[in-house]
N, C-alpha and C positions, 0 to 999 in steps of 0.2 A: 631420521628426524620425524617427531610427529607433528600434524599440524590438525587442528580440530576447525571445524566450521560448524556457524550455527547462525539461524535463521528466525527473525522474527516480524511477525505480521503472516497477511494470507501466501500460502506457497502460488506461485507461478511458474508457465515454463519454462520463462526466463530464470530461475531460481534452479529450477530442473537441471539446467544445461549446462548451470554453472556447476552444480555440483558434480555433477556428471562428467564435465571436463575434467573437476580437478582429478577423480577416483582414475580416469582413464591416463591422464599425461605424469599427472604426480605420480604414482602406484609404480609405473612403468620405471620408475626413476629412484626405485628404492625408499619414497618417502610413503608414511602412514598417514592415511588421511581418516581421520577421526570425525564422526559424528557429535553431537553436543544435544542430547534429547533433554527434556523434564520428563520423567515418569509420576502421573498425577496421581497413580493406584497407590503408590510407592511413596512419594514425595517425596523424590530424590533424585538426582543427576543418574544419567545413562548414558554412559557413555557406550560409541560403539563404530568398529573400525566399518569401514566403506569400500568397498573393493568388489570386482566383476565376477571373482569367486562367491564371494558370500549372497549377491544380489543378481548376479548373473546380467545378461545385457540388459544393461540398460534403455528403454526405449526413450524416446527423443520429449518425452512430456512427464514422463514418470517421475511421481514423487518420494526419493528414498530418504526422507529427511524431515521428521516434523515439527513444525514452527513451538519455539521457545516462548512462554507466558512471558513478554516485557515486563509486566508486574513483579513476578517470580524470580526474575535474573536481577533488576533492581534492588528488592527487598532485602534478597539473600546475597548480595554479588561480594561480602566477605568472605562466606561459605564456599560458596562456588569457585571463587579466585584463589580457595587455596586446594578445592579437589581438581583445577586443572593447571597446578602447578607442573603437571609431566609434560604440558604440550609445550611445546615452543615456539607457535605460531597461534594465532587463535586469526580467523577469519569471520568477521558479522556483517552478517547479510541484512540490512534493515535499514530503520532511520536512526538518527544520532542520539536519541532520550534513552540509548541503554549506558549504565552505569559502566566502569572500568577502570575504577581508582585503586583497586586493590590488586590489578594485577601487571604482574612482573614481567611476561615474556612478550614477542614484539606483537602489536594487532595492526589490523587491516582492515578499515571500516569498507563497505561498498554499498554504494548509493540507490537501496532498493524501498521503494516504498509507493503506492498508487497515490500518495497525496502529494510529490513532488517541493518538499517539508523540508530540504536538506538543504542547510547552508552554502553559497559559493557553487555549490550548482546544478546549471542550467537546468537537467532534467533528472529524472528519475526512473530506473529502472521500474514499469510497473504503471507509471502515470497512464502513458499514453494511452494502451489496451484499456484502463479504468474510465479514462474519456469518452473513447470511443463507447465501450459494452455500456456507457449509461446510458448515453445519446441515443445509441439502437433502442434501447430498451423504452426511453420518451417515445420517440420518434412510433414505433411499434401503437403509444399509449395514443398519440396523435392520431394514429392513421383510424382507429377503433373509433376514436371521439368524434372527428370529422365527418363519421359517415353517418352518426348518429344523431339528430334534433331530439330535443329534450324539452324544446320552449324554455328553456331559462340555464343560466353560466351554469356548466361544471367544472368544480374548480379540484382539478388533480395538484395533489401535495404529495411531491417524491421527496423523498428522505433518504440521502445518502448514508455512506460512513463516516466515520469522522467527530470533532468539537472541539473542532478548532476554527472554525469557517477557513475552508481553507482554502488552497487556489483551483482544487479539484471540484468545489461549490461553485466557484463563481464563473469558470470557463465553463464547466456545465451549462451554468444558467445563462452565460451567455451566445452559446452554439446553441439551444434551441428555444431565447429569448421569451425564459421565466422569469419570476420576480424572485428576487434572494430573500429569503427570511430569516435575516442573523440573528433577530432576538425578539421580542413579544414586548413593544410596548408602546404608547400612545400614538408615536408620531410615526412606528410603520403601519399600527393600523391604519391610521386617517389614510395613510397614503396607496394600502393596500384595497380599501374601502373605497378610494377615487377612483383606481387601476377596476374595480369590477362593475362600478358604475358605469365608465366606458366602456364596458364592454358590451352593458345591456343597452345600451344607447347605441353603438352601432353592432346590435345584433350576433355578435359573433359568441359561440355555442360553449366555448370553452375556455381553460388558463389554467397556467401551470406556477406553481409556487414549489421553490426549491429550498430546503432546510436540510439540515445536519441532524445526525443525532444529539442537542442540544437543545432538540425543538420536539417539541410533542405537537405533531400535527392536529391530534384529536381534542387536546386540549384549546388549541389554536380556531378552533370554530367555537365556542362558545362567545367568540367578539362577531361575529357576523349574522346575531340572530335575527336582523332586522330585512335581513338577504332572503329570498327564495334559492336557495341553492342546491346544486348537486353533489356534494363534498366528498371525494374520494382518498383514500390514502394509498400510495403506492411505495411501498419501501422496498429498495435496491440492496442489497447483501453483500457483504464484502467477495462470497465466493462468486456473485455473478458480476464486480468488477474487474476478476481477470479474466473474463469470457475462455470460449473453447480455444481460440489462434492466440496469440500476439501479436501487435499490428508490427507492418513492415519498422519501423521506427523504435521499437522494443524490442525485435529482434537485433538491427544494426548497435542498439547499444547492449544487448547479451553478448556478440560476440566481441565487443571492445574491452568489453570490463572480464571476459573468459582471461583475454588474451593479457591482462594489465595482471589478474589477478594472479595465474601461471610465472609470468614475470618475476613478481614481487616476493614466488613465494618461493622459487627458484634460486633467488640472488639478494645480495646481502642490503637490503634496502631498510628505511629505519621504519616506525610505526607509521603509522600514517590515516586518510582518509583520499578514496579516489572521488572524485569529481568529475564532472559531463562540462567539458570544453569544446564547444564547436563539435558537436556530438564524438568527442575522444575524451576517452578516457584518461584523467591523468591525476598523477599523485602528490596530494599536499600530505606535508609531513606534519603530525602533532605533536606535542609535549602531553606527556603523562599530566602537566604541575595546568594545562589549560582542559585536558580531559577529549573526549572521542563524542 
């Protein structure tokens, strides 16, 4: 049996481990565990088998597997759905915006994504770590700011990933209680414009404003010219929100959805989408005719 898996958005080692279980417990077990690349030089499917011979041991963070352009698998997912007509398993590691109308054999969606975007549930492989490495990365911008007097507000504007405002924006902003900046127009500035007033009124040095990539921070200052201000821009990266660890709670849900995914792929179970229940792992089944 071959079973192909493919991944999309930033790799993490939660992403690592899954794959890395399957090459080591599937393999063992006579099954072919298939890769699912885009080659961009090429621009064309690559396919390519996964196994301890060909990539030798795997270490516990290693990434044997490169993330799939969402655009690319949407666009062409006719194309694609019929050069992976030989697997009969497909595995996608991501959020739910990938296409899958065209194809025939069973899938298995898993609940991986740092914006925690995924219908029905709770969490997201990928969120938590994304939380955490922004929060450091403020907190870090904090610690610089605090030590520094400047005689007048500097106003740091971190700009996550994202455009969606999503819930990874707004826990953000509120774990190190910034101002959200969903959109640019009259009534958040008035209100953005009171929030700094207070601040020169009682003194205090600094403020942080939180936006997505829907927000151009630098355009975002030209409404405050009547400010003396310090105007920073600080922008966060998708690759620095999987940080170097995964926090304890990213790990607990890698080895739930190892252990769901092995399962599923092992025994005769229909299509489906696994979901975060009470941090377990468990499987809602889809219909092709409602989509992945």
């Amino acid at each position: 049996m071959k079973i192909g898996v493919v991944h999309f958005g930033c790799a993490s080692a939660g992403t690592a481990q899954i794959v890395r279980t399957l090459v080591e417990e599937l393999s063992s077990q006579s099954y072919n565990v298939i890769g699912i690349e885009w080659d961009d030089t090429a621009k064309q499917l690559n396919l390519k088998e996964l196994n301890e011979n060909t990539y030798g041991s795997f270490g516990g963070n290693s990434h044997v597997l490169n993330a799939f352009p969402i655009t690319i698998w949407n666009d062409q997912i006719s194309v694609l759905a019929s050069e992976l007509t030989e697997l009969d398993q497909v595995i996608l590691l991501g959020d739910t915006k990938v296409n899958v109308t065209d194809f025939t054999g069973k899938l298995l969606q898993v609940p991986v994504s740092i914006f925690n975007n995924i219908d029905d549930s709770e969490l997201t492989l990928g969120y938590d770590t994304a939380l955490n490495s922004i929060v450091e990365n403020i907190e870090r911008v904090r610690d610089t700011a605090s030590s520094l007097s400047y005689g007048k507000v500097r106003v740091f504007n971190v700009q996550i990933p994202g455009a969606e405002n999503s819930r990874l924006l707004h826990d953000t902003a509120l774990a190190v209680e910034a101002e959200v900046v969903e959109r640019v127009d009259s009534t958040l500035i008035a209100l953005l414009k009171q929030h700094i007033k207070q601040k020169e009124v009682n003194n205090e040095g600094y403020t942080f404003f939180m936006m997505d990539q829907n927000v151009d921070p630098v355009a975002l200052e030209e409404h405050f010219g009547e400010f003396d201000l310090d105007w920073k821009v600080v922008v966060i990266d998708e690759s620095q929100c999987s940080g170097p660890y995964p926090t304890a709670l990213d790990r607990l849900l890698t080895n739930q959805l190892k252990k769901a995914i092995v399962e599923w792929s092992t025994s005769d179970q229909p299509s489906g989408q696994l979901i975060i229940k009470d941090k377990t792992a468990v499987l809602k089944e889809i219909s092709y005719s409602e989509g992945i």
